[in-house]
C-alpha positions in Angstrom: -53.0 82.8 -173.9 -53.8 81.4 -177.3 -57.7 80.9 -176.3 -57.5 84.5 -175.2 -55.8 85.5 -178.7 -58.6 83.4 -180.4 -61.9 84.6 -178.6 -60.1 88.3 -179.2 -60.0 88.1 -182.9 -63.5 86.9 -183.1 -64.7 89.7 -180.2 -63.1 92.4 -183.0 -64.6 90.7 -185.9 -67.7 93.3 -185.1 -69.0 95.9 -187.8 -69.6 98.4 -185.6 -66.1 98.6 -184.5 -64.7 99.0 -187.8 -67.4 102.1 -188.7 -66.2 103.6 -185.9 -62.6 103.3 -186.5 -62.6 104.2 -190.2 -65.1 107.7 -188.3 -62.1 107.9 -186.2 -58.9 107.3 -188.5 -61.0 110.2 -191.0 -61.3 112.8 -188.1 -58.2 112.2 -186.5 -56.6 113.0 -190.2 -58.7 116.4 -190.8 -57.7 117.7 -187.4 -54.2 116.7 -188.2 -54.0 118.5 -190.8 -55.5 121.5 -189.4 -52.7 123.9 -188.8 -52.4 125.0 -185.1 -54.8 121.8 -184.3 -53.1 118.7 -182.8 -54.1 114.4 -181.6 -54.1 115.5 -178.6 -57.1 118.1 -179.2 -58.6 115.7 -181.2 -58.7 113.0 -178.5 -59.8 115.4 -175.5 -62.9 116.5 -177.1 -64.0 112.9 -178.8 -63.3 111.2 -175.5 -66.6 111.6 -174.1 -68.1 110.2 -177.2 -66.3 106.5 -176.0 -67.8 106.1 -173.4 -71.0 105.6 -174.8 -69.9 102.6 -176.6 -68.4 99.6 -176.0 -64.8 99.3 -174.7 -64.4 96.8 -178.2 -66.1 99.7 -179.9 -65.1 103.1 -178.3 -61.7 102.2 -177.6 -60.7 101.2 -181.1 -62.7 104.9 -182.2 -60.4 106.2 -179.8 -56.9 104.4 -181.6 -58.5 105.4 -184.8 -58.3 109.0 -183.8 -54.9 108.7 -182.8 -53.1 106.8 -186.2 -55.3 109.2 -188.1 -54.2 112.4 -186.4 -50.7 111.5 -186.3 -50.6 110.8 -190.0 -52.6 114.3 -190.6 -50.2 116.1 -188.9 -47.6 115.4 -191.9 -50.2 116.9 -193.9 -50.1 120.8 -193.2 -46.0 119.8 -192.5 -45.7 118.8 -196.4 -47.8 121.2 -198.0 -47.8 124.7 -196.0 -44.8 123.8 -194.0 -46.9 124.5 -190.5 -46.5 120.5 -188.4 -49.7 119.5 -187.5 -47.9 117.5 -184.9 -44.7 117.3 -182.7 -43.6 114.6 -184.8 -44.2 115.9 -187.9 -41.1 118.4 -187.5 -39.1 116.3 -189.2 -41.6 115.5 -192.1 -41.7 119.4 -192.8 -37.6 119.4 -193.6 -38.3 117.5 -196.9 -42.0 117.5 -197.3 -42.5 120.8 -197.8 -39.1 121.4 -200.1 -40.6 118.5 -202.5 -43.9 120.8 -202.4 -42.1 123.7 -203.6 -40.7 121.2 -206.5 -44.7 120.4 -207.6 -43.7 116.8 -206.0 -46.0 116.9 -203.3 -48.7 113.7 -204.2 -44.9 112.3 -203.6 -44.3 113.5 -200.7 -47.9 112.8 -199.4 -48.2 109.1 -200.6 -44.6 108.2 -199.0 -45.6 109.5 -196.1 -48.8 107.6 -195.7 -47.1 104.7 -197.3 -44.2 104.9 -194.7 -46.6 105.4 -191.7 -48.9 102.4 -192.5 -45.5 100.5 -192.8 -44.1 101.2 -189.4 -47.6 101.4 -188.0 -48.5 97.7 -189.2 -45.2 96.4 -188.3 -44.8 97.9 -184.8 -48.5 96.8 -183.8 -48.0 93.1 -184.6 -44.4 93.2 -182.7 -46.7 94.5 -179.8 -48.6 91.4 -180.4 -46.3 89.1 -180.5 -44.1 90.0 -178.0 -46.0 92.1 -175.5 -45.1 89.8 -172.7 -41.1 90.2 -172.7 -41.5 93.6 -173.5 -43.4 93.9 -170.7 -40.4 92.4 -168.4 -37.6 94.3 -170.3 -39.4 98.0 -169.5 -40.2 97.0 -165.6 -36.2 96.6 -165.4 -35.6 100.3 -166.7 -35.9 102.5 -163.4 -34.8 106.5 -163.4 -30.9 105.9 -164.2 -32.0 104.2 -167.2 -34.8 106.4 -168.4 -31.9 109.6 -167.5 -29.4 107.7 -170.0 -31.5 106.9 -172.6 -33.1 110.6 -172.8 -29.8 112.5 -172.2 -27.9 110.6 -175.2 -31.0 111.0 -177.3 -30.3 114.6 -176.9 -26.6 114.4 -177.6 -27.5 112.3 -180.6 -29.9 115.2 -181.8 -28.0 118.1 -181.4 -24.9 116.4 -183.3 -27.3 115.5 -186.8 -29.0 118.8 -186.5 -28.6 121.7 -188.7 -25.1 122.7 -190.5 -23.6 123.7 -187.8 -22.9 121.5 -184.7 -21.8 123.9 -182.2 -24.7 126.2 -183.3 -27.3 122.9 -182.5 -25.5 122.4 -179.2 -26.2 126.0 -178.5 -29.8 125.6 -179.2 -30.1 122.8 -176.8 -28.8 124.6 -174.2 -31.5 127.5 -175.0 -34.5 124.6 -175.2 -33.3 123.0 -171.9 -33.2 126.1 -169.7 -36.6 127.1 -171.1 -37.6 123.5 -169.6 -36.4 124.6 -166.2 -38.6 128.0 -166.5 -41.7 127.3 -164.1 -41.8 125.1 -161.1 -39.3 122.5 -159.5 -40.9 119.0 -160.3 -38.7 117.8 -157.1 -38.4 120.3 -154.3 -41.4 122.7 -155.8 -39.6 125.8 -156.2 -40.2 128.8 -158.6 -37.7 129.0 -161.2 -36.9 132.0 -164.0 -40.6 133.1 -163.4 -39.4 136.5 -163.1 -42.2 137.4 -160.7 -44.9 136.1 -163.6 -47.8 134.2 -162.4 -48.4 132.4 -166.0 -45.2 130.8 -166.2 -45.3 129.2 -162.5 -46.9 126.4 -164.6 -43.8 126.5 -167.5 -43.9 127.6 -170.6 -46.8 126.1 -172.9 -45.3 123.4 -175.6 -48.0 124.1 -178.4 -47.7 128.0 -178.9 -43.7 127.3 -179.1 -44.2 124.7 -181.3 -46.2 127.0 -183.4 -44.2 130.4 -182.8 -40.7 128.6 -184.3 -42.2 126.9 -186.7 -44.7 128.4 -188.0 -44.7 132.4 -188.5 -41.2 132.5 -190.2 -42.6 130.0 -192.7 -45.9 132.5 -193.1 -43.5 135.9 -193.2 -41.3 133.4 -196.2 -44.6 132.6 -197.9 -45.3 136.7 -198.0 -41.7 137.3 -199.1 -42.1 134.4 -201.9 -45.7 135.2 -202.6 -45.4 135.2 -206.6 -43.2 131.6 -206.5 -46.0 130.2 -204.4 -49.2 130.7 -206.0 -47.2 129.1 -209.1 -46.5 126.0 -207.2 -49.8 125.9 -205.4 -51.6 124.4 -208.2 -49.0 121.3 -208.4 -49.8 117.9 -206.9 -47.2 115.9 -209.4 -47.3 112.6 -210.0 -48.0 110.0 -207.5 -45.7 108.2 -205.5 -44.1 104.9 -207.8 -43.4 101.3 -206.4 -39.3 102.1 -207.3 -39.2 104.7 -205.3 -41.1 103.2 -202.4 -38.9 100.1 -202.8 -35.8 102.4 -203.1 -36.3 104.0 -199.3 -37.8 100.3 -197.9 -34.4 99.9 -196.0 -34.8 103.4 -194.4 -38.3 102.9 -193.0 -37.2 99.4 -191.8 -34.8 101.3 -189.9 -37.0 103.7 -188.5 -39.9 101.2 -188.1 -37.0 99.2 -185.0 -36.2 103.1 -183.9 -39.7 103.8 -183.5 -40.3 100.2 -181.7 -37.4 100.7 -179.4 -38.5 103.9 -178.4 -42.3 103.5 -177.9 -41.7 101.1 -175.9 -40.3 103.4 -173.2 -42.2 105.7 -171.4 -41.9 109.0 -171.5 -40.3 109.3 -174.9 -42.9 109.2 -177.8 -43.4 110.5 -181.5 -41.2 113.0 -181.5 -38.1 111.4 -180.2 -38.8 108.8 -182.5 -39.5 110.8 -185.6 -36.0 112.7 -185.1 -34.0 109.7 -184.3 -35.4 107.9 -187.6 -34.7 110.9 -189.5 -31.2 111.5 -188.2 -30.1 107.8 -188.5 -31.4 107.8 -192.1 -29.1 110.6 -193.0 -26.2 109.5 -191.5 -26.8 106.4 -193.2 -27.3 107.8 -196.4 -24.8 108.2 -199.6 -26.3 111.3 -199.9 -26.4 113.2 -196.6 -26.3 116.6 -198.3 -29.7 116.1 -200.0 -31.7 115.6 -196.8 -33.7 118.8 -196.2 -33.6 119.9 -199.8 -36.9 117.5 -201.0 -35.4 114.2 -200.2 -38.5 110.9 -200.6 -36.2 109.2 -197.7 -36.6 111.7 -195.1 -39.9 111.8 -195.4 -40.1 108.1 -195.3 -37.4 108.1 -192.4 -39.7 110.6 -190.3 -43.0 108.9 -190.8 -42.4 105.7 -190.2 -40.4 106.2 -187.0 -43.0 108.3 -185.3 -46.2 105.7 -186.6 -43.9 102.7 -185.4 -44.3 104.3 -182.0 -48.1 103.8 -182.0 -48.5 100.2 -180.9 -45.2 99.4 -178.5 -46.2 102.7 -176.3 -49.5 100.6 -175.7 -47.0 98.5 -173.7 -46.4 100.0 -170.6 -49.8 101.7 -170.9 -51.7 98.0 -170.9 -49.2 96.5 -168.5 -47.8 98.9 -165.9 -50.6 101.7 -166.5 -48.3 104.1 -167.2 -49.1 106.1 -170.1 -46.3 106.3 -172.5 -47.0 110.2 -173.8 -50.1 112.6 -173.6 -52.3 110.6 -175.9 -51.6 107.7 -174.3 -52.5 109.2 -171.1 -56.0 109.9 -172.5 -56.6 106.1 -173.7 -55.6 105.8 -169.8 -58.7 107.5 -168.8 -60.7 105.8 -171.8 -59.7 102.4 -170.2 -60.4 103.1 -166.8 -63.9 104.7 -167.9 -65.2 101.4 -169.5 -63.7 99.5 -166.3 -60.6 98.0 -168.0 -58.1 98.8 -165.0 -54.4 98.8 -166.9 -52.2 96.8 -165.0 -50.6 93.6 -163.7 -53.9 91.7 -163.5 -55.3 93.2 -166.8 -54.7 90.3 -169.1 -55.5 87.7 -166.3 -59.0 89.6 -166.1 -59.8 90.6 -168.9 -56.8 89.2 -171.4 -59.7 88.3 -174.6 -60.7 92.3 -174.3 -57.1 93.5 -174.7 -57.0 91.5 -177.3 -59.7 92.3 -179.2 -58.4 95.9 -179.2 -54.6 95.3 -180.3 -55.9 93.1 -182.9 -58.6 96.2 -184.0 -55.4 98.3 -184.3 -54.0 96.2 -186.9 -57.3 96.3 -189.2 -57.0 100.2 -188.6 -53.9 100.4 -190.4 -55.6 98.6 -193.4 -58.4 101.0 -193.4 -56.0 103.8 -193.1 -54.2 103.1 -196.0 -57.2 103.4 -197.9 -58.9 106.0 -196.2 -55.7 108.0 -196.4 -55.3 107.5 -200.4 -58.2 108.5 -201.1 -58.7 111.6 -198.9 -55.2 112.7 -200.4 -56.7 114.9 -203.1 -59.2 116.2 -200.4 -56.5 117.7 -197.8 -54.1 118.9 -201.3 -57.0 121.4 -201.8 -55.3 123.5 -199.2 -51.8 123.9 -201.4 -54.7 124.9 -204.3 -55.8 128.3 -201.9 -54.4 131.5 -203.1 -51.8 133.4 -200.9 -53.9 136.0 -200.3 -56.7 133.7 -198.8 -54.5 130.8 -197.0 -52.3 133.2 -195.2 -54.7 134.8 -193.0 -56.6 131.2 -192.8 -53.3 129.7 -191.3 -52.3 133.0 -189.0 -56.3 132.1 -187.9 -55.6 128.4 -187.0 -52.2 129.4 -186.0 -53.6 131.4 -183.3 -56.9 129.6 -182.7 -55.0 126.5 -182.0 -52.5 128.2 -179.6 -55.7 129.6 -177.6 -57.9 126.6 -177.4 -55.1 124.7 -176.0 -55.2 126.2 -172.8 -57.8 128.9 -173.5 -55.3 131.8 -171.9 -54.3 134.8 -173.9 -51.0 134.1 -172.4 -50.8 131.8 -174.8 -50.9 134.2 -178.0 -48.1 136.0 -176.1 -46.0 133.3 -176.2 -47.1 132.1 -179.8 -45.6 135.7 -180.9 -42.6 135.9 -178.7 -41.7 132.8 -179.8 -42.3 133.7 -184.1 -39.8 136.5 -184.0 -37.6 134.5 -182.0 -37.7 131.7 -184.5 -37.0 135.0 -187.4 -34.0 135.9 -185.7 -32.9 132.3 -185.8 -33.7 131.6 -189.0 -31.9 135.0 -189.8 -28.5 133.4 -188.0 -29.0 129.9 -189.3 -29.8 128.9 -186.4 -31.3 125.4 -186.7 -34.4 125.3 -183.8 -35.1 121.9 -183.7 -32.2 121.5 -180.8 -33.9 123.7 -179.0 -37.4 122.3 -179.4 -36.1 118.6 -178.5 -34.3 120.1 -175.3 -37.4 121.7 -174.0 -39.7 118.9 -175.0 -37.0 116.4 -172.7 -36.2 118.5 -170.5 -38.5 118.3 -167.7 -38.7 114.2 -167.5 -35.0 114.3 -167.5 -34.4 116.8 -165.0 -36.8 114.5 -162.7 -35.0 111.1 -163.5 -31.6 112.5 -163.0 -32.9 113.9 -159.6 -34.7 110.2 -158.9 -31.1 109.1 -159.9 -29.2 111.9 -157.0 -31.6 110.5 -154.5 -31.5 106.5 -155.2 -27.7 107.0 -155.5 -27.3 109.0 -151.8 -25.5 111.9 -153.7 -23.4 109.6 -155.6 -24.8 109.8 -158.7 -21.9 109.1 -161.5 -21.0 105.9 -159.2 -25.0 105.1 -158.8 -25.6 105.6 -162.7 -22.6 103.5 -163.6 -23.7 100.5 -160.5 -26.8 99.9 -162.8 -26.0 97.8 -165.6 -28.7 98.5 -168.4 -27.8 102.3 -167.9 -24.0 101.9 -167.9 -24.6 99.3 -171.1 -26.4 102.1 -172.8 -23.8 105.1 -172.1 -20.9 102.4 -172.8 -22.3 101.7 -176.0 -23.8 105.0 -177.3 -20.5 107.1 -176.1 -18.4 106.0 -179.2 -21.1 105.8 -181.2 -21.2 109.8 -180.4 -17.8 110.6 -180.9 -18.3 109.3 -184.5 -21.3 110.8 -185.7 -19.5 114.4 -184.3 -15.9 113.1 -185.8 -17.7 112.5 -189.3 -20.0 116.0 -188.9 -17.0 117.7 -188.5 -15.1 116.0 -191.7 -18.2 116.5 -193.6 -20.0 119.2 -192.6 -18.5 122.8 -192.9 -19.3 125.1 -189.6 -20.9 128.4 -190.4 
């Protein structure tokens, strides 16, 4: 394995490689940060252009695209409050409240700073141990994958918003919207209400959009003087103190995001979420988190970046991708004749190599390329009200069309804005809600993998299989203490 290691670093030694992944890491950022634009667009359409190249070439353009965009999608998260990405949800809580404080160069160079951090880290874990990871994930089957998801929820819904019944409720909502389309198990319609368009389910970027997005445009109407006054504030940049004051936090996150890209299924948003919730319940400061806080921000980032290289795991040895990104790398692999699998590294071991090793120069030539393109994207806090709003409601609905070009889609995209007002209106935090829907469907199919390996028994089934048992063992108390201390702490509304 070391000559393999060896001839690999030299394979990515190549110029052409790192042109193309600094091309990549650029455009993945400025669709990123394209409201209504996501990585996964970005990967879709510039996945042609790989396979042109060579697999040490395109493939590395490809991982390129993919640090950069999920960077970028903190970007319109921090400074218009509209998540470029999934996993930039969590970025928006204190990224955009330091904005409205003239602190967001802050804001922008802790979260690059965080996500090259966890990003760095996590690759050269995957390096280093890729190989017992490897064997740990082939042991996790559906009662495993059904625990792990299922407390991940519970954990979510008990750090979310002010009110912990109000979070639970909102999980509830987000799960049954999960179940609205077709069975995944036995094939049958569900809550269609006689509508062809939602046989297929309900689309995940027009939600995203809808709940996020259009009350933070209708507040930017309502607070139109206050915001052209801040619009024309960077503030100062980010200091080492205050990087080295939140370097425990995105430690934290950076084993969160680890843990949790190394399981399929789970991805950047989980991650991001579970970094920033353990951050604030670890914090001295709890309260702060939301208002403009550095280390939610950091928390965020580096959680959902950390996630990058494990998630290559399961991709490069079982061929099973570990989100929808990943699932287009699949296709990029099998295009240049790199079959993931088994026999990969025994075939073609110097290759794989070459790539993980590029992904680690990548995250050098992000930081750059992100601190210098900084001033570049904060031209879009510099646009007056008048002009950005109607360019965002564009993108906004642009970005909810091209996804599946279906004017279904805008539907949903304005169903799903007033139902995010009326949230707001009640305090009703909707990043429950989001979470449930987003897990929803791969739990529903591992707890009915579960019913069917268990022969109907499934408590005793779930509870035979030790990593599973360990897992809800462990996590139950750790539950009941996170809702024991929200409820001390935390007034209900």
């Amino acid at each position: 394995m070391l000559d393999q290691f060896l001839e690999g670093f030299a394979m990515a030694m190549r110029v052409d490689t790192f042109v193309l992944m600094g091309a990549g890491l650029f455009g993945g950022m400025l669709v990123g940060a394209l409201p209504g634009f996501t990585t996964l667009m970005a990967m879709a359409i510039l996945l042609p252009i790989s396979f042109f190249l060579d697999p040490i070439v395109g493939i590395p353009f490809l991982l390129g695209v993919y640090k950069g965009g999920i960077f970028g999608g903190s970007i319109p998260a921090i400074l218009v409050s509209m998540p470029g990405t999934g996993a930039a949800v969590a970025t928006s809580r204190d990224g955009y409240a330091l904005t409205k404080q003239g602190k967001s160069r802050k804001a922008l160079d802790m979260a690059l700073f965080s996500s090259v951090f966890g990003d760095t880290a996590s690759d050269i874990f995957t390096i280093f141990m890729i190989f017992p990871i490897a064997f740990l994930v082939m042991q996790f089957g559906p009662p495993e994958l059904f625990a792990v998801l299922l407390l991940s929820l519970v954990i979510i819904a008990a750090t979310s918003g002010s009110s912990t019944m109000k979070s639970l409720i909102m999980m509830a909502v987000g799960l049954w919207l999960s179940f609205i389309g077709t069975d995944p198990l036995g094939g049958v319609e569900r809550f269609t209400f006689g509508l062809f368009d939602l046989k297929s389910g309900i689309p995940l970027l027009p939600m995203l959009i809808g709940v996020f997005a259009i009350p933070e445009i209708a507040g930017v109407v309502i607070r139109n003087e206050k915001v052209k006054q801040l619009a024309s504030l960077m503030g100062e940049r980010l200091t080492f103190r205050e990087f080295r004051a939140t370097l425990k936090t995105i430690c934290r996150s950076t084993v969160i995001g680890t843990g949790i890209g190394i399981i399929p299924g789970l991805g950047q948003v989980v991650a991001a979420m579970m970094g920033y919730a353990a951050a604030k319940n670890a914090s001295d400061h709890p309260e702060t988190f939301g208002q403009g806080d550095l280390e939610g921000v950091a928390a965020a980032e580096a959680a959902n970046n950390a996630v990058n290289g494990p998630t290559m795991v399961p991709l490069l040895t079982l061929g099973i991708p570990g989100d929808n990104v990943t699932a287009i790398l699949l296709g990029a692999f099998v295009a240049q004749g790199l079959r993931p699998g088994p026999q990969l590294f025994e075939e073609q071991g110097a290759t794989v190599f070459a790539i993980l090793i590029a992904m680690v120069f990548a995250n050098l030539m992000f930081l750059v390329i992100g601190y210098l393109s900084i001033p570049f994207f904060s031209r879009l806090v510099r646009i007056k009200t008048s002009v950005l709003i109607p360019v965002v409601i564009m993108f906004a609905f642009a970005g909810a069309y091209v996804f599946r070009s279906d004017t279904f889609d805008l539907l949903m995209l304005v169903g799903f804005g007033i139902f995010g007002l009326i949230a707001k209106a009640g305090k009703f935090d909707v990043m429950p809600m989001v979470m449930g829907f987003i897990l929803g469907p791969p739990m529903e199919y591992a707890f009915g993998q579960t019913i069917a390996m268990g022969n109907g028994s499934t408590l005793a089934f779930l509870f035979d299989e030790r990593i599973a048992a360990l897992m809800i063992l462990v996590a139950t108390p750790m539950i009941g203490l996170l809702l024991w201390r929200r409820m001390k702490t935390v007034p209900s509304d």
